[in-house]
C-alpha positions in Angstrom: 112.8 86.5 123.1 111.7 83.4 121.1 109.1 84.0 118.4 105.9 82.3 118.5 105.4 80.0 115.5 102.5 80.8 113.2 99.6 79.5 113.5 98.3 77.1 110.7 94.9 77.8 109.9 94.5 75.5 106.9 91.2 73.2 106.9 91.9 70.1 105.4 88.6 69.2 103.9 87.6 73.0 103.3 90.8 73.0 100.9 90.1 69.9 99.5 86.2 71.4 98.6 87.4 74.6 97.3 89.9 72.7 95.0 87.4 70.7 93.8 85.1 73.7 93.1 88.2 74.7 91.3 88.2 72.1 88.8 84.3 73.3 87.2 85.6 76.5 86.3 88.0 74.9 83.9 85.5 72.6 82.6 82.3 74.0 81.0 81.0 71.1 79.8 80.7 70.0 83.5 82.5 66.4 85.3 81.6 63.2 86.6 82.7 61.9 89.9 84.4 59.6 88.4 86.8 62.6 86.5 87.3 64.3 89.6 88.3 62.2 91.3 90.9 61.2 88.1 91.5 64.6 88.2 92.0 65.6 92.4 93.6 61.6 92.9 91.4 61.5 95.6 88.9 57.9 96.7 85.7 58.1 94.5 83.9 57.5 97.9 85.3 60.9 99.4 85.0 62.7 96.2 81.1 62.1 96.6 80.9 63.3 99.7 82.3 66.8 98.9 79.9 66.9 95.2 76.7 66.0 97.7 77.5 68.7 100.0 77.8 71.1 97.5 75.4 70.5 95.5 73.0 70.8 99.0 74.6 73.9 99.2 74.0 75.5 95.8 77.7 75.4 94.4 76.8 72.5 91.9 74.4 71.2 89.9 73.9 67.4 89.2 72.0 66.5 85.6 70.1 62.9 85.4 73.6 61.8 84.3 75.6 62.2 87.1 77.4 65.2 85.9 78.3 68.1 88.1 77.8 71.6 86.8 78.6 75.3 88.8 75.3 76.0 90.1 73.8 79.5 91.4 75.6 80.2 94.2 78.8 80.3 92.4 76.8 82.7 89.7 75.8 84.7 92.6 78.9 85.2 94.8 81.0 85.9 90.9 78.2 88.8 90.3 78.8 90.3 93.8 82.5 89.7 93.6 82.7 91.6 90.2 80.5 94.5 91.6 82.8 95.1 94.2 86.0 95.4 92.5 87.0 99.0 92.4 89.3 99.7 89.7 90.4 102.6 91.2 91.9 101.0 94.1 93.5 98.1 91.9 94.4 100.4 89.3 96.8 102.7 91.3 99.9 100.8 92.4 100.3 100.4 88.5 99.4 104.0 88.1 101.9 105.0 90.5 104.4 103.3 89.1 103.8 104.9 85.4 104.0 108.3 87.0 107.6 107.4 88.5 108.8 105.6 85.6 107.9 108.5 82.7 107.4 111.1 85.3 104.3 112.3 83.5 100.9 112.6 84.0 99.0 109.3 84.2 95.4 109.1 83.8 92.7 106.3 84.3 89.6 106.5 82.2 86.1 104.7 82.1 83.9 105.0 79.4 80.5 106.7 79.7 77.9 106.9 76.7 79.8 108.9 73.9 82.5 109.7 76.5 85.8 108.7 78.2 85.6 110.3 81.6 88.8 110.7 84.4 88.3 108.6 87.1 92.4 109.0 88.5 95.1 111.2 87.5 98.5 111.5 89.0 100.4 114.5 87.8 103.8 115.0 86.1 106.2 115.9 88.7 107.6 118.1 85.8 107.2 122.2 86.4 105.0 122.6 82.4 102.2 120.1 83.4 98.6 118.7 81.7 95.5 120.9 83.3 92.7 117.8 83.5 90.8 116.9 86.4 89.2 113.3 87.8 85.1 113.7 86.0 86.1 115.6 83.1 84.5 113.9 80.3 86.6 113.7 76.4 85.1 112.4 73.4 86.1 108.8 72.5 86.7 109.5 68.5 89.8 112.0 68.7 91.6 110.9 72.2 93.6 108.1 72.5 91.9 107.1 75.7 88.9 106.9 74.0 89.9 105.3 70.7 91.4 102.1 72.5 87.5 101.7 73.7 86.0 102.1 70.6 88.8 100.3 68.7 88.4 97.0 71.0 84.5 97.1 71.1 82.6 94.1 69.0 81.8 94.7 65.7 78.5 95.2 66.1 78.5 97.7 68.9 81.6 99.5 67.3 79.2 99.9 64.6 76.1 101.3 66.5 78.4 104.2 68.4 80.0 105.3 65.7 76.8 106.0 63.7 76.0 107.9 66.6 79.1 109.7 66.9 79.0 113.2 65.9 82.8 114.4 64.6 83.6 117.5 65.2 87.3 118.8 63.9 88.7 120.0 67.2 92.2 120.5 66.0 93.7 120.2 62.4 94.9 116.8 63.2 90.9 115.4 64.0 89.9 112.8 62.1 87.1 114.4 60.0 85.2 111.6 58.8 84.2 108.2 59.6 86.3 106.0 56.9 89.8 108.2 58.6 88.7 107.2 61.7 88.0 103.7 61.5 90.9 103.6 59.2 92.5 105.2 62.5 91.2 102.1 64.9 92.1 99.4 62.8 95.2 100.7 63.5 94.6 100.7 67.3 93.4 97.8 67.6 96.8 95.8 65.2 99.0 97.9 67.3 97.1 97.2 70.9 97.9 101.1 72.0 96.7 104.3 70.8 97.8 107.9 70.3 96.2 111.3 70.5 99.0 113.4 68.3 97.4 116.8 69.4 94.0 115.7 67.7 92.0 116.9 71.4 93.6 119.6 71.8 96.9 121.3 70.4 100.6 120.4 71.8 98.6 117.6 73.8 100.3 114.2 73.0 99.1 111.0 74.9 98.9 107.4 74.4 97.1 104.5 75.7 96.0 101.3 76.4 92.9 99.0 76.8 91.6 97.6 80.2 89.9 94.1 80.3 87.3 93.3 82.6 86.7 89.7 84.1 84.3 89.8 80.9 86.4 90.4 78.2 85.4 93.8 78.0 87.2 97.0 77.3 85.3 99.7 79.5 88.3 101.5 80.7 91.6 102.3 79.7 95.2 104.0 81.1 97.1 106.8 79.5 100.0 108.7 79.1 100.0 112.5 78.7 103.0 115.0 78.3 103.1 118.5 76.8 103.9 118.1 72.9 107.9 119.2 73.7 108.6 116.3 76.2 106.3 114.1 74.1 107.9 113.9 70.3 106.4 110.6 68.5 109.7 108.7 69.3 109.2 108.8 72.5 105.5 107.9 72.6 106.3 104.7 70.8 109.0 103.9 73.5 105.7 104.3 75.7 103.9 102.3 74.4 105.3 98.8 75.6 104.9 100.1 79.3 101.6 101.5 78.9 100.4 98.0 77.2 102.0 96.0 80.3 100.6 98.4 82.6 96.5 97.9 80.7 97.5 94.3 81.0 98.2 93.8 84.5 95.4 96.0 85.4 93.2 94.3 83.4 94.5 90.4 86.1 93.9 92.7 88.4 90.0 92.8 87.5 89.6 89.2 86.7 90.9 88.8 83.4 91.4 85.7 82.0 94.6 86.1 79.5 92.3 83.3 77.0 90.2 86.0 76.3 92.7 88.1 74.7 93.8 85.7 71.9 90.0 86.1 70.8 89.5 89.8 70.9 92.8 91.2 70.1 96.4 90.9 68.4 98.5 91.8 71.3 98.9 88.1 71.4 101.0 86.6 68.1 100.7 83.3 66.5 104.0 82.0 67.3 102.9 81.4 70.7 104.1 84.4 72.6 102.0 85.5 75.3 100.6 89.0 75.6 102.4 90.6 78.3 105.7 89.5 76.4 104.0 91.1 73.0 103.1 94.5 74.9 106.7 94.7 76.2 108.1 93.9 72.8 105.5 96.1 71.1 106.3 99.5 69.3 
């Protein structure tokens, strides 16, 4: 039996708009018809065509000048785009993949207030496993989880939690004041990973890694856990890399721009590396 062809569904001009539209998001300071057409190598004539129609339409703006700017429709449909992303559902090839690789138990974390709180776990396949459970809250100062939020939050807003932060030694290994523990996150955030070396609770080891948002935000992270036997500090550091790639693919997966991260973080070296490559390499 012969097989039908597939069917082409491609609209010539709707691509050609949509590539267009393309071409604002890369340019903040906004184009003239006469640069996108330079830049599309498309007539000027038909290049006017699509900026009218989508500026009637809400997708651009058009200044006294004659350049083109994203308008509010673009604003609008990015908001409700980004609302609907569920980081659960993007997050969980990646997660699965972590559980088979270390055969432990992988966790995926949000932050809430003064809180990191289990939003997806996938347990160790291993008989001596971690006891957690998807909306258990942990405190951010002495988990690992947790840390790798506060470690990658701006200055400012580092500054205003942490006054707030009330640190209680929960193990002999907590930090017990705030110059250990910002000592503590500086080291986070050089490293772009964290640890929790039984400083939650004892022979607990985990480590983990930030989450990015289409902001630039860290609001979540992804962990490894494993009872303090299978988990000597060796091994966590072997972790790490795979944990790092695994926050960072995640973190396309929600919209991330990789720009953002030679701003906000070290993962990314001078020498031109780019940050997946750094979080592979990374120790």
């Amino acid at each position: 039996m012969t097989a039908r062809p597939k069917r082409n569904y491609d609209i010539t001009a709707l691509q050609r708009g949509l590539k267009l539209l393309n071409l604002f998001s890369e340019s903040p300071r906004g184009l003239t018809a006469k640069q996108v057409a330079a830049s599309s190598r498309l007539p000027v004539s038909t290049v006017h065509r699509f900026l009218a129609n989508l500026v009637t339409a809400g997708f651009l703006n058009r200044d006294l000048e004659g350049t083109h700017h994203l308008g509010i429709a673009c604003f609008a449909i990015g908001q409700a785009a980004a609302g609907q992303l569920d980081i659960r559902r993007l997050s969980l090839p990646h997660l699965r993949e972590l559980n088979q690789q270390t055969r432990e138990t992988i966790h995926l974390t949000v932050r809430h207030g003064m809180s990191a709180v289990y939003v997806e776990k996938l347990d160790s396949p291993e008989p001596l496993r971690i006891h957690s459970r998807i909306g258990a809250s942990v405190p951010l100062y002495c988990t690992a989880v947790g840390k790798v939020m506060l470690a990658f939050m701006p200055a400012d807003e580092q500054d205003h939690v942490l006054s707030q932060l009330e640190l209680k030694r929960l193990t002999p290994n907590t930090a017990g004041s705030l110059q250990e523990l910002k000592a503590e996150l500086f080291r986070v955030r050089k490293n772009g990973y964290a640890s929790d070396l039984e400083e939650h609770e004892l022979h607990i080891r985990c480590v983990a890694a930030p989450i990015w948002d289409h902001t630039g935000s860290v609001q979540s992270s992804v962990s490894i856990t494993a009872p303090s036997l299978r988990m000597p500090v060796a091994r966590l550091r072997q972790l790490a890399p795979l944990i790092q790639t695994a926050g960072l693919q995640i973190s396309a997966e929600l919209g991330y721009q990789p720009a953002g991260l030679r701003s906000r973080s070290s993962v990314e070296g001078r020498d031109g590396k780019t940050a997946l490559q750094l979080a592979r390499m990374a120790v």
